[in-house]
N, C-alpha and C positions, 0 to 999 in steps of 0.2 A: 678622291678627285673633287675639287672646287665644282661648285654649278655654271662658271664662268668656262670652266675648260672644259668640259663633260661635252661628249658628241651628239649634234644636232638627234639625233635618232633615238637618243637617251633622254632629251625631252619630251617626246611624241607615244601618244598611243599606241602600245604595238596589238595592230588588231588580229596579227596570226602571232603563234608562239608554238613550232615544236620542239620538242623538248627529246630528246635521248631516244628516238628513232630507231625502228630495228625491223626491217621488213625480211621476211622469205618467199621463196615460191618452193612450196610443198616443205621439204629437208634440205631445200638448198637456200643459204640465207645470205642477201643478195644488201642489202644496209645494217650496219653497226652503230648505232648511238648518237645519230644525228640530229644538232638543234641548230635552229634559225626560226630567227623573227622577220617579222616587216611591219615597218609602222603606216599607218594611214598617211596619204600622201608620199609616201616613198616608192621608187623601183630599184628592186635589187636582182641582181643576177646571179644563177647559178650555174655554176660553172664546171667543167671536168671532160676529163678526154672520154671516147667514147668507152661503153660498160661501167664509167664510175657510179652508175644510180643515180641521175639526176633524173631522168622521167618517173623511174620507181618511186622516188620519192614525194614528183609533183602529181602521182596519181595516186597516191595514199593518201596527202591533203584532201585531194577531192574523192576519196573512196573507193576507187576502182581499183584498187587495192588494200590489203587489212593490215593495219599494222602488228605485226609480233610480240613488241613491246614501248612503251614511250607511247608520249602524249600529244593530241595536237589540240589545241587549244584556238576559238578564234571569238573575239570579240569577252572573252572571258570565260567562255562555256566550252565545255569539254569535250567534242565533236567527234575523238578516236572511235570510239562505237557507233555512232549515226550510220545508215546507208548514205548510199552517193546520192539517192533523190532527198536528200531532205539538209544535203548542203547549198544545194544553190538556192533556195528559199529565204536561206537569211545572211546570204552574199557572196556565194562563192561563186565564179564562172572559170571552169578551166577551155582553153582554145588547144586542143591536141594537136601535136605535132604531124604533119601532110594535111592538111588542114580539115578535111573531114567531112568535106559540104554535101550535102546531098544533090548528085548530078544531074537528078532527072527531074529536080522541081526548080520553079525558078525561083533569083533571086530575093523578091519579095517572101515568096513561101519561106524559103530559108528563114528568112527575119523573123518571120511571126512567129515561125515555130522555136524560137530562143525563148519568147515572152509565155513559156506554159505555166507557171504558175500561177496561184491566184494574184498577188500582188504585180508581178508583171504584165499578166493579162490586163490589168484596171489601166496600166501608163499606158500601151502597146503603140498608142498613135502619139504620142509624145516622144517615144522611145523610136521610132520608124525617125518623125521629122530630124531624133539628134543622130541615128545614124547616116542617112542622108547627109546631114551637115558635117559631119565627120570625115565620109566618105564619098563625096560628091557624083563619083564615078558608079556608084550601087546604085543611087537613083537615075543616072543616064541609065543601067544594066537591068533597071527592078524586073522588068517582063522577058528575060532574058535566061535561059535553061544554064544555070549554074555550071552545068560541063562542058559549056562552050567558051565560058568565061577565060582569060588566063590565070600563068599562076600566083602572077601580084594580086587580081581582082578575089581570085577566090580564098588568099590570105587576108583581103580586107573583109567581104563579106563572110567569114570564120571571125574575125577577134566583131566584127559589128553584131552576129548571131547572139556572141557571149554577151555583149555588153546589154542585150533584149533583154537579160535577165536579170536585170537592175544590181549587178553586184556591185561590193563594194571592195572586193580582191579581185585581182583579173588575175589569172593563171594561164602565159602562152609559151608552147614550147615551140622552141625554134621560129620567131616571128619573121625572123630576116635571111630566113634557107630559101636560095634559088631567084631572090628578089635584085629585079634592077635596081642601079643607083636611084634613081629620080624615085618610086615607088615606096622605097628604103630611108629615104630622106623623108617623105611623106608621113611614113609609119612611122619615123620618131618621133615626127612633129605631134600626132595624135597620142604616142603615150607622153608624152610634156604638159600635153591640155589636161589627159584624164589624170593627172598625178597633182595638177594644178588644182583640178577639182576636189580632191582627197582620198581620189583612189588609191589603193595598194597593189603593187604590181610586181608578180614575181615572174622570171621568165629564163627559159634555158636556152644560150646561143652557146656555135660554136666559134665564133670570131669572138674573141678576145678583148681586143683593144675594144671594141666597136661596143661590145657588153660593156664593159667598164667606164668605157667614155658616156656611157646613156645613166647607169644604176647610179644609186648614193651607195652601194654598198656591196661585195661579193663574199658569196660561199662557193667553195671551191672542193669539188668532192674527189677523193683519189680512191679506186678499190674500194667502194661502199662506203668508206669513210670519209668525214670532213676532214682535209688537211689544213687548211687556211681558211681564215677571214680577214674583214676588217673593210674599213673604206677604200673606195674603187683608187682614190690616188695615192693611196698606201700598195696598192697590188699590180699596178699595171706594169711598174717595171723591179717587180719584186724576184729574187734568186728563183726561191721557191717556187712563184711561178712557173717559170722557164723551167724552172728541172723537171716536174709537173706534164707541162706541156710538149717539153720537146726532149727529155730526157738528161738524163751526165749528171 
């Protein structure tokens, strides 16, 4: 393939790379031989009906699961073996799925407690003013008991917690489960900016169109396994898809 017709993404750094993938829990082995990249400044979506292993998978990037076999690679360095505290140190922030806040401190507390590391700790008030600006509504809320929050606020202050940790990957599952329009519209607006910035952003929805209309790019998981890739306007009205998703 010429360098003229080569996909924008085949320029770009790819700062994550997994490679052939294979997770279990105990004897029961739950991903087969799954890879995906993502470049810096790209968001790509992962996708699949429910039990296909897209959280397995986005909790093995970030550690909280081991992988069996296959490699996950980020920024060049071989990461499969690290525990999960010593990937957010040099970029990783994943934002789990129900979003995870802690209820009974407030919003503020929540933020700080993103920036634990040593490198985070040093930004933390640089890091407070760009969540603030990000999320306008956390700073009206800062002194405000996280579980009285709703559930758009407490989806903003969960991906604002991650971004404390000065990553350079954001990992969120499910960002737009349960969220009004307006709230929803808001949240894409913010991963535009941080993609604008050079972040890498990988993230699992179940709405379809809405993943595809946001990502440069989808993987598509069926039964543990990758069925499909490629770019989002290659997939949105693909057979495959649809059989995938709704069956026949």
């Amino acid at each position: 393939m010429r360098p003229s017709s080569m996909p924008t993404w085949g320029l770009r750094h790819m700062l994550l790379e997994v490679k052939d993938l294979e997770v279990a829990y105990g004897d029961y082995q739950v991903v087969w031989g799954v890879s995906l990249n993502v470049a810096a400044g790209e968001s790509v979506a992962l996708l699949g009906p429910n039990g296909s292993g897209k959280s397995t998978v986005v909790n093995t990037i970030s550690g909280l699961n081991k992988a069996k076999a296959g490699a996950i690679i980020f920024d060049g360095q071989d990461i499969t073996r690290q525990p999960t505290h010593a990937r957010a140190p040099i970029g990783i922030a994943h934002v789990l799925e129900r979003r995870r806040v802690f209820p009974h401190l407030t919003v503020l507390q929540n933020l700080k407690l993103g920036a634990w590391h040593p490198r985070a700790k040093a930004e933390r008030e640089a890091s407070l003013k760009r969540a603030f600006t990000l999320f306008p509504r956390l700073d009206e809320r800062k002194d405000q008991l996280a579980r009285t929050m709703s559930g758009g606020e407490q989806q903003m202050l969960a991906i604002a917690r991650g971004l404390m940790s000065l990553p350079r990957l954001l990992m969120v599952d499910e960002p737009f489960l349960g969220l009004a329009p307006q709230v929803m519209e808001q949240m894409q607006g913010v991963f535009e900016r941080l993609k604008s910035e050079g972040m890498a952003i990988l993230f699992i929805e179940q709405n379809v169109r809405l993943a595809l209309a946001m990502a440069t790019r989808g993987y598509i998981l069926e039964s543990g396994r990758l069925a499909i890739s490629g770019a989002s306007g290659s997939l949105i009205d693909s057979p495959e898809v649809r059989r995938i998703f709704l069956g026949g």
